[in-house]
N, C-alpha and C positions, 0 to 999 in steps of 0.2 A: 399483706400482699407478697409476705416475701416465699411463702409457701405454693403461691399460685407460678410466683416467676422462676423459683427457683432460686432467689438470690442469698447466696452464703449457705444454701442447706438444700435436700434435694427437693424437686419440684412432687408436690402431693396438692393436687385438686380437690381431694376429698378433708385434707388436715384445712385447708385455705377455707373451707365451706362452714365445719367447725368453729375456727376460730372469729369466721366475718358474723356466725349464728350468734355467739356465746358474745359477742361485743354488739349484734342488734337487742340482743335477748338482754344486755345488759344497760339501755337507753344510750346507745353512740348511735346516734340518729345519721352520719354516712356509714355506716352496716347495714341499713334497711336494704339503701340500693343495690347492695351484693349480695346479700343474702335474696333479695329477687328476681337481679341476674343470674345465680347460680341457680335455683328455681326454673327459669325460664330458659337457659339455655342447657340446664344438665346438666351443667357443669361440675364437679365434686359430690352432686348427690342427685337421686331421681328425676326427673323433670314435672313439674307440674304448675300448669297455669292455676289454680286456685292459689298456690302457696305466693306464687308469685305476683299475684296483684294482690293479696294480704299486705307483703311486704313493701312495696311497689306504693302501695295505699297508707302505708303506716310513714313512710318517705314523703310522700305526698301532704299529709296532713301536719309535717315539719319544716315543710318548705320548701320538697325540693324540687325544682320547676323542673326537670326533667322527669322528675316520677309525676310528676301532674301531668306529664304527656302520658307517659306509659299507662298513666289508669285510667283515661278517657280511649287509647289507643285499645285498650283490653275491652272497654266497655263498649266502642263500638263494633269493636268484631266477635263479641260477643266469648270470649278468653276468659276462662276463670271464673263464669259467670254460667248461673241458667240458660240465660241468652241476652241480644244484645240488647243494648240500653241505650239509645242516641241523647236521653236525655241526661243521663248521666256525664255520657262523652261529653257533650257540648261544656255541661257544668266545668269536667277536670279541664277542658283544652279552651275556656277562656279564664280559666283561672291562670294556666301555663300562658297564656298569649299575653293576660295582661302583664306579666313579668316577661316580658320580651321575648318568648318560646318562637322560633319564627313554624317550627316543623308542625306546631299545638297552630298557630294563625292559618297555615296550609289548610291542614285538614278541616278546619270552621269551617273554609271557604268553599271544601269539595260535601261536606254533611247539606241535608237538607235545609232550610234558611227556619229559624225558631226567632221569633221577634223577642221573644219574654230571655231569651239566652246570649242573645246580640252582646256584642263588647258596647 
């Protein structure tokens, strides 16, 4: 982070994007989500939603209940993706709700109602 902030050295986005890569690439499963984030917002390198629910989804499948919003959030607007997927969503945002996600509980409640996907 400290290449992102700038802290002790000068600030370089694209060194911070690097080294968040070379530390997901290297199984430090919190690099997934910034090497996602940096994906998804552009930050340090191109921008691309596929790369970004890759990573997003590799987070997700470690635990991280926030990336379990982001990948149901991708799949329902259809992000990174052929197109959308509600059944996927539903899957990532009650996986994230059941770990107490309230923003993954929100969105259940505005998706179309799936009985087989119910919390």
């Amino acid at each position: 982070r400290m290449y992102e902030s700038g802290l002790g050295t000068s600030p370089s986005l694209e060194k911070a994007f690097q080294h968040y890569l070379q530390a997901a690439q290297g199984g430090e499963t919190q690099a997934h989500s910034s090497v996602a984030w940096c994906y998804q917002s552009g930050q340090g390198v191109g921008e691309s939603a596929e790369r970004a629910l890759h990573w997003y989804l590799k987070a997700a499948e470690s635990g991280d209940v926030n990336a379990m919003c982001k990948v149901g959030q991708y799949h329902e607007e259809g992000r990174g993706t052929p197109s959308a997927d509600l059944d996927a969503a539903h899957f990532w945002y009650n996986r994230a709700a059941r770990q107490g996600n309230q923003k993954a509980l929100d969105r259940l409640t505005s998706l179309p109602f799936k009985a087989s996907s119910f919390l």
